[in-house]
C-alpha positions as CSV (number, residue, x, y, z in Angstrom):
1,X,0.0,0.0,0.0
2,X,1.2,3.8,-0.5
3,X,2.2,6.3,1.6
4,X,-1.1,8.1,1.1
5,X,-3.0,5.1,2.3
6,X,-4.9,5.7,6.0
7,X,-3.4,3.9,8.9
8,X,-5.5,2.7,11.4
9,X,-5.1,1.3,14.8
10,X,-7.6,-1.1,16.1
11,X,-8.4,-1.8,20.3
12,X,-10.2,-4.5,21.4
13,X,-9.5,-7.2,23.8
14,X,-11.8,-9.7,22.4
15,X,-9.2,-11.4,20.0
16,X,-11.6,-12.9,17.4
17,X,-13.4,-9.5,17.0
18,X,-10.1,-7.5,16.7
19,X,-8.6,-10.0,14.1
20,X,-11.8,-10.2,11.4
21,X,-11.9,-6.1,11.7
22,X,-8.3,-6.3,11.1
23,X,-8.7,-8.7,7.9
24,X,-11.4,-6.8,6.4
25,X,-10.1,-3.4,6.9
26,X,-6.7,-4.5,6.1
27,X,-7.9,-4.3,2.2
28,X,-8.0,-0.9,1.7
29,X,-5.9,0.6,5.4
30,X,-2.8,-0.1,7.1
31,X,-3.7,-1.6,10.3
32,X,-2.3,-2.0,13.2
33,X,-4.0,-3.9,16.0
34,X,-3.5,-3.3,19.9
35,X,-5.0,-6.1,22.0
36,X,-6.0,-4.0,25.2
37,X,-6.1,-0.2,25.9
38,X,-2.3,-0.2,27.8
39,X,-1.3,-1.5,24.4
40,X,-3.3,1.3,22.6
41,X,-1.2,4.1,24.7
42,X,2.2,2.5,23.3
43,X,1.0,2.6,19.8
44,X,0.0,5.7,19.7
45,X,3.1,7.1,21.8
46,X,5.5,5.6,18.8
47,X,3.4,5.8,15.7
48,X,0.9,8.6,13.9
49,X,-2.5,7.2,12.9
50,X,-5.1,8.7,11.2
51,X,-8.1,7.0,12.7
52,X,-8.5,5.0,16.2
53,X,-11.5,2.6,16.2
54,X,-10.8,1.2,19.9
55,X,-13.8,-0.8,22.1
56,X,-15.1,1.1,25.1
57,X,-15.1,-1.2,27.7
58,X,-11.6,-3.0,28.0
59,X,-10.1,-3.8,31.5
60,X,-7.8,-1.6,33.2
61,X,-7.8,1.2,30.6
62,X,-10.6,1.4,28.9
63,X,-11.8,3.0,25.6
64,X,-12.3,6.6,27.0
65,X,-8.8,6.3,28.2
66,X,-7.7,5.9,25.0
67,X,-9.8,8.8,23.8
68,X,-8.3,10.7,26.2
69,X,-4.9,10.3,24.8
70,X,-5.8,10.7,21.3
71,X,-7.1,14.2,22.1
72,X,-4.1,14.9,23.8
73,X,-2.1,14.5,20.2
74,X,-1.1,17.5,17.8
75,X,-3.7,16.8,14.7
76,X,-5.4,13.9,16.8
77,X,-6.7,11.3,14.5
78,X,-10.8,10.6,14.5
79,X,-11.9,8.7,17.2
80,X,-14.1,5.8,17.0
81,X,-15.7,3.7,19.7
82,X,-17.3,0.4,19.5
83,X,-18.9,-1.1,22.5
84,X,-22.1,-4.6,23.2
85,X,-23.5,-2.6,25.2
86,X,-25.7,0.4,23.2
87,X,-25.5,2.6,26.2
88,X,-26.8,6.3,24.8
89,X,-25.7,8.3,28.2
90,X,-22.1,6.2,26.9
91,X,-22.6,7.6,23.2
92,X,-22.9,11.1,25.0
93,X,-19.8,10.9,26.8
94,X,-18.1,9.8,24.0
95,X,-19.2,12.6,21.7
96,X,-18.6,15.1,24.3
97,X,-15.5,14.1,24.8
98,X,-14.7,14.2,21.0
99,X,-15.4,10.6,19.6
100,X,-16.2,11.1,15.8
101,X,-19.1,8.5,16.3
102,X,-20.4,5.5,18.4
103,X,-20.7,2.0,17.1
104,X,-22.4,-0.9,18.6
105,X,-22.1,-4.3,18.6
106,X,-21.8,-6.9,17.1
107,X,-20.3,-4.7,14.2
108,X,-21.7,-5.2,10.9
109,X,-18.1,-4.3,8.9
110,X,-19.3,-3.0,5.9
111,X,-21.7,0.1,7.7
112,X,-18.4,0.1,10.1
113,X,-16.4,0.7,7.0
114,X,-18.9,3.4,5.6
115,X,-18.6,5.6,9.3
116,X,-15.0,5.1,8.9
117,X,-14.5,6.2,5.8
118,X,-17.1,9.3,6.8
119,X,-14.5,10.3,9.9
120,X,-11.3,10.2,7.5
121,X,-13.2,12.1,5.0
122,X,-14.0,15.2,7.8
123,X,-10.7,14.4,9.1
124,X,-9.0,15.6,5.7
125,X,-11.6,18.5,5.3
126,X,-10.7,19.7,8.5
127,X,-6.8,19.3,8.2
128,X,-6.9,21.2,4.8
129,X,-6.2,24.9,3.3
130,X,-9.1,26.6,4.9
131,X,-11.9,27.2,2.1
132,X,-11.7,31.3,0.8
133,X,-15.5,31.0,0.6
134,X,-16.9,32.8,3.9
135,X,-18.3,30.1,5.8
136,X,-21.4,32.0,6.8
137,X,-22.5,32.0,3.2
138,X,-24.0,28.4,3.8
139,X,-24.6,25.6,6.1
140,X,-22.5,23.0,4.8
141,X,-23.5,19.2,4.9
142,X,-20.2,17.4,4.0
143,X,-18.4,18.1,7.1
144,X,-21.5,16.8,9.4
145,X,-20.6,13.1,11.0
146,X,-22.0,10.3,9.3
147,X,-24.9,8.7,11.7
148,X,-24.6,5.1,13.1
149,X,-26.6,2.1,12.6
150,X,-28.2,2.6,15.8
151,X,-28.7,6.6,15.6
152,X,-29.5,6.6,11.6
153,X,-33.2,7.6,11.3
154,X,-33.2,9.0,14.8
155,X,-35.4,12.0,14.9
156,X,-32.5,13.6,17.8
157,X,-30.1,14.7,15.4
158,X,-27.3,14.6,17.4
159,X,-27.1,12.7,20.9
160,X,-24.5,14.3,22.2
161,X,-26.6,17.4,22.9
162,X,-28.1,16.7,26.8
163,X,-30.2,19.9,26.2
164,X,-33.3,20.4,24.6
165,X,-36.9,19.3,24.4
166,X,-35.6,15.8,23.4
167,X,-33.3,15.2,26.2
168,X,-36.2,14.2,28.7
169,X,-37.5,12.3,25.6
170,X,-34.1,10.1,25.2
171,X,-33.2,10.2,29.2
172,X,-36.6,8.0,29.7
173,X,-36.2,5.6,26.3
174,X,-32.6,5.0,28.0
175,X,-34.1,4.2,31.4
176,X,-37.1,2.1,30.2
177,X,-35.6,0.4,27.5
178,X,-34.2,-2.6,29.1
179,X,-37.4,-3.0,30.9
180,X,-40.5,-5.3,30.3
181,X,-42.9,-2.0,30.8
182,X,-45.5,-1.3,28.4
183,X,-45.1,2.3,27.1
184,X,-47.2,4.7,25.4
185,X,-45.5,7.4,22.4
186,X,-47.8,10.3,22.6
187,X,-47.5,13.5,20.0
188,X,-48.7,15.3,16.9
189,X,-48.2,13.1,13.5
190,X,-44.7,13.2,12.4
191,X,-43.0,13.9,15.9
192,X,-41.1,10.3,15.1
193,X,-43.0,7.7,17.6
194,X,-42.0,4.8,15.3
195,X,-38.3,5.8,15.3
196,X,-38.9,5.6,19.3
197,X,-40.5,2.8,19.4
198,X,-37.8,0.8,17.7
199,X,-34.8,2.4,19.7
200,X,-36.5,1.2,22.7
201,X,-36.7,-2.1,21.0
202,X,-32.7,-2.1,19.7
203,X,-31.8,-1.0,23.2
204,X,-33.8,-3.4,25.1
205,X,-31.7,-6.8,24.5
206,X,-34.9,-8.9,23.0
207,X,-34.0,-11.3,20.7
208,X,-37.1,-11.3,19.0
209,X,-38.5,-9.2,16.0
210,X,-40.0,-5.4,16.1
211,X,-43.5,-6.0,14.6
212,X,-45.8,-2.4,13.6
213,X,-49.3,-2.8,13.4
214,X,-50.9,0.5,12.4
215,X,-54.2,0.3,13.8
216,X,-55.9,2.7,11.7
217,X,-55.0,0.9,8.5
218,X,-57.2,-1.7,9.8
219,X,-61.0,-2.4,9.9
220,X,-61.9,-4.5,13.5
221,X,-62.1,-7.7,11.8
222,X,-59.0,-7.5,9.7
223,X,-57.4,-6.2,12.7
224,X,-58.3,-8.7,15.1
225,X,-56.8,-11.3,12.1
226,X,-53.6,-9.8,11.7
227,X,-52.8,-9.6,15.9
228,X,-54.0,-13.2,16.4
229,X,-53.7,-14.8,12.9
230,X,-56.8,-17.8,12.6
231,X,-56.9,-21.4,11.9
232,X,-57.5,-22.7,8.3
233,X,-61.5,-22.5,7.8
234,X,-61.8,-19.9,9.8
235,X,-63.4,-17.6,7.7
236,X,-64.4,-17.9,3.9
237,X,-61.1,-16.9,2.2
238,X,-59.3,-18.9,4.8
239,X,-57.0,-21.8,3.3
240,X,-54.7,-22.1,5.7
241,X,-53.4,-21.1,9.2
242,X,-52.1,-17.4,9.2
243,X,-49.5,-16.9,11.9
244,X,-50.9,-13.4,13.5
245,X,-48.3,-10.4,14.9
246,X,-48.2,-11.2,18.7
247,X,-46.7,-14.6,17.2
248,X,-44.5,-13.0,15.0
249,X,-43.0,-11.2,17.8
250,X,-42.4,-13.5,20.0
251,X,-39.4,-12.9,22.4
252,X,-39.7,-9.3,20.6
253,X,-41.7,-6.4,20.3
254,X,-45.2,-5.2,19.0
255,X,-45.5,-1.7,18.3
256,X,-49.3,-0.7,17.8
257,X,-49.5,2.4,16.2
258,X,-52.7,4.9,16.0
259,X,-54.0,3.1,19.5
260,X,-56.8,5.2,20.1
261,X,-58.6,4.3,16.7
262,X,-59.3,0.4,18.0
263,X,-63.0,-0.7,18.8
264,X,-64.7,-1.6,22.1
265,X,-64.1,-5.4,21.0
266,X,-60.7,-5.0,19.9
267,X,-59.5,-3.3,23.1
268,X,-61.1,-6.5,25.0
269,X,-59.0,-8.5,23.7
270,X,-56.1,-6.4,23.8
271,X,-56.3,-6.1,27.6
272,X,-56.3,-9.6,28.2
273,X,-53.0,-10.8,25.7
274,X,-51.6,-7.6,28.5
275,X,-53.0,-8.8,31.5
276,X,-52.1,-13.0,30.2
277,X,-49.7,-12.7,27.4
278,X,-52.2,-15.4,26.0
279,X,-54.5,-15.6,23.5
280,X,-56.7,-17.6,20.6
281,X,-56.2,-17.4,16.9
282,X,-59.2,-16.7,15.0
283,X,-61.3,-19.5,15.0
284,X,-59.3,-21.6,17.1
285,X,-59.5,-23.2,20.9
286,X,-55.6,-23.6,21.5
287,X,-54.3,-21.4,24.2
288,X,-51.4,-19.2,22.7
289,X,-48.6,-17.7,25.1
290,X,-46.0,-15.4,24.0
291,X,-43.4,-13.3,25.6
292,X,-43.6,-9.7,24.2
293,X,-43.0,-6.2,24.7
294,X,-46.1,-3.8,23.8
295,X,-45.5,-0.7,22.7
296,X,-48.1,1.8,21.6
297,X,-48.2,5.1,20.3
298,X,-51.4,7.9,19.5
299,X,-51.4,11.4,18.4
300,X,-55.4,11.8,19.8
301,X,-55.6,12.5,24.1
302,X,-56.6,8.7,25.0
303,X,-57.5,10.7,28.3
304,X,-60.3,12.4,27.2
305,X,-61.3,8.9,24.9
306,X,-61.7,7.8,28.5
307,X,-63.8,10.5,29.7
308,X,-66.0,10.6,26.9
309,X,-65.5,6.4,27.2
310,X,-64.3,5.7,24.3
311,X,-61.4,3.9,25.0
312,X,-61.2,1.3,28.3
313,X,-60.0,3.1,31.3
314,X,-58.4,-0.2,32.7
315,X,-56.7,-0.8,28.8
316,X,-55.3,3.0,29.2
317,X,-53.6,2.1,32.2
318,X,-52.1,-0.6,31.3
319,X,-50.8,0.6,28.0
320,X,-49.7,3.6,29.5
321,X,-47.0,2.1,32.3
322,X,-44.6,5.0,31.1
323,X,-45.8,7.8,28.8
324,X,-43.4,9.5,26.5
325,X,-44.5,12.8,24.8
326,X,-42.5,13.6,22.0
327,X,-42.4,17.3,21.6
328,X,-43.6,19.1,17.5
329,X,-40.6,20.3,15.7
330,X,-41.6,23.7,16.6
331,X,-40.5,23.2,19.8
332,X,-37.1,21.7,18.7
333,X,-36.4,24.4,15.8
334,X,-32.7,24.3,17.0
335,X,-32.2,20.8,15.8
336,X,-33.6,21.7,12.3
337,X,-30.2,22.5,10.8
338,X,-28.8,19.1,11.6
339,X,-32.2,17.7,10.4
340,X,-32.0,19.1,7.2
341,X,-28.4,18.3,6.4
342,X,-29.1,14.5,7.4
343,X,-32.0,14.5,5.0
344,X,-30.1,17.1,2.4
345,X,-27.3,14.5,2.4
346,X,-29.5,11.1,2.3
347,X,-31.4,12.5,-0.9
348,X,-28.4,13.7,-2.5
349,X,-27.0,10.0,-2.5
350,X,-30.4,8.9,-3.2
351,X,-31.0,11.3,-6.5
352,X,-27.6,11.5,-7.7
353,X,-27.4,15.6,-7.1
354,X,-24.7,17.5,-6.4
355,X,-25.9,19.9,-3.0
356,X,-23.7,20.3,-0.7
357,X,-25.6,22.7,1.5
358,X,-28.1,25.0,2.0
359,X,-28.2,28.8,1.7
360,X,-28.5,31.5,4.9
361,X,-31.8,32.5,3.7
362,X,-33.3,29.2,2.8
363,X,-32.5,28.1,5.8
364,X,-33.8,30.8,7.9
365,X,-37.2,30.0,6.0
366,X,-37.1,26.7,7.3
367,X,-36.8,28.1,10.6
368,X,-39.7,30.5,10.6
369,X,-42.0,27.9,9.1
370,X,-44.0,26.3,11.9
371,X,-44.3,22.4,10.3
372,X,-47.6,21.4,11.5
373,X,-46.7,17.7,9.9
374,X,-43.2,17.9,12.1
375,X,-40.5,16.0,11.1
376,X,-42.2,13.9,8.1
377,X,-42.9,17.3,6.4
378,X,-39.9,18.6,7.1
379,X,-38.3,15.0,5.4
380,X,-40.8,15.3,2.3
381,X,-39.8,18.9,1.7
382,X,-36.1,18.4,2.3
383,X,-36.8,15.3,-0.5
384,X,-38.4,18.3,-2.5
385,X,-35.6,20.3,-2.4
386,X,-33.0,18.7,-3.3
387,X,-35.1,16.8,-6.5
388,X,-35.3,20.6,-7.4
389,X,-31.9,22.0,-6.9
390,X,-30.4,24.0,-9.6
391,X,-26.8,24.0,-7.9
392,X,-25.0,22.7,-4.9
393,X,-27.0,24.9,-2.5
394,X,-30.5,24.3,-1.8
395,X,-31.8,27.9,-2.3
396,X,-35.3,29.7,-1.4
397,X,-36.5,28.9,-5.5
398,X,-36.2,25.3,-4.1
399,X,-38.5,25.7,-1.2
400,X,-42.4,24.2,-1.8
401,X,-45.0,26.7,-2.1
402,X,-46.7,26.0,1.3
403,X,-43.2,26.8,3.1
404,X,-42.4,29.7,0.7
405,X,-45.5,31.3,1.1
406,X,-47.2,30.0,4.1
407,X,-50.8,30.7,4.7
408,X,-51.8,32.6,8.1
409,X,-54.7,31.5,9.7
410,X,-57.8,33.2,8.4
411,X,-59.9,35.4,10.4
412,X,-63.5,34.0,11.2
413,X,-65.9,34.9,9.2
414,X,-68.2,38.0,9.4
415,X,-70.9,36.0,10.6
416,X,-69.9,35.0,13.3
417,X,-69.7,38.6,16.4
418,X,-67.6,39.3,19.3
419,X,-70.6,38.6,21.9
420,X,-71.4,35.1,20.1
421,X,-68.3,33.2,19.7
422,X,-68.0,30.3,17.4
423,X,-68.2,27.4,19.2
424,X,-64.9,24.7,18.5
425,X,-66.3,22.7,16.6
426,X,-67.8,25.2,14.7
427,X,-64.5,26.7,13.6
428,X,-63.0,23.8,12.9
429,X,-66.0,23.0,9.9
430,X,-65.2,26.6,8.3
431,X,-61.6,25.7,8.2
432,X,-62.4,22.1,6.8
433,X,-64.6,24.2,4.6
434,X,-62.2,27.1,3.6
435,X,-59.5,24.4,3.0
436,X,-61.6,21.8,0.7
437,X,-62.7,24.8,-1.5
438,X,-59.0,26.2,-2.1
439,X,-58.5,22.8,-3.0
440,X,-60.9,21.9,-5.5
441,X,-62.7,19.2,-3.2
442,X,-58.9,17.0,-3.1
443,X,-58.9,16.0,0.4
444,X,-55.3,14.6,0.2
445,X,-54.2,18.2,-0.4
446,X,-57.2,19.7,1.9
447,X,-55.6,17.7,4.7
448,X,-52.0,18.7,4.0
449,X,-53.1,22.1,4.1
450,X,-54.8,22.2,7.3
451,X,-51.6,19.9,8.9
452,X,-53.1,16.7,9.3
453,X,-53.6,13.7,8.2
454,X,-55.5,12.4,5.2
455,X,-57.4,10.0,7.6
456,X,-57.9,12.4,10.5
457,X,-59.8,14.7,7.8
458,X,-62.1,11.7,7.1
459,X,-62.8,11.4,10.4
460,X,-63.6,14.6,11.2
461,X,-65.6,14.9,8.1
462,X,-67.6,12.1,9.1
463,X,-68.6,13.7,12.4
């Protein structure tokens, strides 16, 4: 190999891990391998490296040790630690401390490979002539880290950051995770409750699957079906025994999303697979146990369900062992610059376009926009942008219409006077109203317009 080619020094005490990193990054680096941290100290004491990837829990002198001493170097290599454990308050330290990223294991090599090759790449960026463009001309994306596995479609952007709406958010999913409690997501559509609900899954140490069942998608029948499966005979169109979710998870974890749209008979049920962890398939007698994890997740106030019984008080309580709120983007508007270079950078690989970042004024309109859809609407126009991009910045041409020009709230009609308020309800028909006749009658876009969802619309139209 040349004298360009990175070197790299690899920790870790477990000798059959260290070794097959060591083959498989010995294509393309020069490797040197340190079987504890004490070793690690030497190395690095006698020989420049460009990047350390070093385990973080190691006897006597462990992984922050080495960390430690990398920092201490003139033009430090990047810093990468590996560790079975999944520990986020350990990914904070790390980062903090100046880790380039946190990788769990077991270590899939070639998305190790990928946030290696991400840390040399900032490493050089950051070790080169300084740029003569003024840096406060954009935001740029290259030089952000490269996400883990673990941390890649996390809706915190960066969990090194112990501030913030999202720190209580991520302080409980660490504490709970390892636990057998049920727990209930609450929050407004596109806060990221699915993303939760499977890093409490990845950091809870079940062997099993993570299994979504959106609720809503779902009439009761078909519902009831799909969580319990039925025997062959079952029903006309049954021809043979359909395994149902509970049984797909298993030793896992069931998330049930949209929990507050179930029927009276449905929440039966699901009260006693809580209360048992049993159950009967569809058209069967046989006594079915299984050992999982429920997770749900609403955007509705299952409180007032209760109060205006709609939804089982004694289901509620049980669902709702630990309740996790997830607070609307617009209370989180510092992350959105990290947000939008994730997603600027994941549709840029995606559609083959050059951006590289985002302009000052493009991005202050993302900031002033209040994203009633949260994060997925900030995702889909992100996606937007970038298919639209005209150069290697995302400009303000590139924002949708609805961000560019964002429509204020209309004042009530002049029907309605100062001594006889509208009642609720009553305004939210005229803005149903106002919104279906901007849109020609297209509910899809009536719904995007008034910030929720295409099936919350129906509902309310219903009513």
């Amino acid at each position: 190999m040349g004298g360009d080619t990175p070197k790299l020094l690899i920790v870790d005490d477990e000798h059959n891990t260290r070794e097959a990193m060591a083959r498989y990054l010995g294509r393309r680096f020069r490797v040197t391998t340190a079987a504890d941290g004490g070793a690690a100290l030497e190395e690095l004491a006698k020989e420049k490296f460009d990047l350390v990837l070093t385990d973080l829990r190691m006897p006597h002198c462990s992984g922050m040790d080495v960390l430690e001493a990398v920092r201490k170097q003139q033009n430090p290599p990047s810093c990468i630690l590996l560790t079975a454990y999944g520990s986020i308050e350990d990914a904070v330290t790390a980062v903090k401390q100046g880790a380039f990223d946190f990788v769990t294991k077991p270590v899939k090599l070639d998305k190790l490979e990928e946030v290696i090759n991400a840390a040399l790449e900032e490493r050089k960026k950051n070790t080169a002539p300084a740029d003569p463009v003024p840096a406060t001309t954009a935001l740029a994306l290259a030089n952000l880290r490269r996400p883990t596995e673990l941390t890649r479609d996390l809706v915190l952007p960066n969990p090194a950051d112990g501030s913030g709406p999202m720190a209580n958010v991520m302080h409980l999913v660490n504490t709970v995770a390892p636990t057998r409690s049920t727990v209930l997501l609450s929050g407004e559509s596109g806060t990221g409750k699915e993303v939760i609900a499977r890093l409490l899954h990845e950091e809870s140490g079940r062997r099993g699957h993570f299994v979504a069942v959106h609720c809503a998608a779902l009439t009761s029948t078909l519902l009831e079906s799909e969580l319990f499966g039925y025997e062959k005979g079952a029903f006309t169109g049954a021809l043979e025994r359909h395994i149902g979710r509970f049984e797909a998870a298993d030793g896992g974890t069931v998330f049930l999303d949209e929990i507050g749209e179930i029927d009276a008979a449905t929440q039966v049920k699901l009260l006693r697979v809580l209360e048992t962890r049993s159950f009967e398939r569809v058209g069967g007698t046989e006594t079915i146990k299984v050992d999982v994890r429920i997770i749900s997740a609403t955007n509705r106030n299952l409180r007032q369900l209760v109060a205006e019984n709609k939804f089982r008080e004694d289901l509620f309580y049980r669902l709702s062992v630990v309740n996790i709120v997830l607070p609307p983007l617009r209370e989180r508007r510092a992350e959105i610059p990290q947000l939008v270079a994730r997603f600027a950078a994941e549709f840029a690989r995606e559609n083959n376009r050059p951006v590289t970042g985002i302009s000052p004024d493009a991005l202050r309109a993302l900031l002033d926009y209040p994203w009633p859809g949260n994060i997925r609407e900030l995702r889909n126009c992100i996606e937007y942008m970038v298919v639209m991009s005209q150069g290697p910045l995302l400009e303000v041409r590139d924002l949708p219409e609805s961000v560019r020009h964002p429509q204020p709230m209309e004042a009530e009609p002049e029907t309605s006077t100062p001594e006889m308020p509208l009642k609720l309800d009553e305004n939210e028909r005229i803005l149903i109203d106002e919104a279906l006749r901007k849109c020609n009658g297209n509910r899809t876009a009536a719904a995007k317009l008034l910030g929720i969802s295409r099936r919350t619309l129906h509902r309310k139209l219903a009513r």
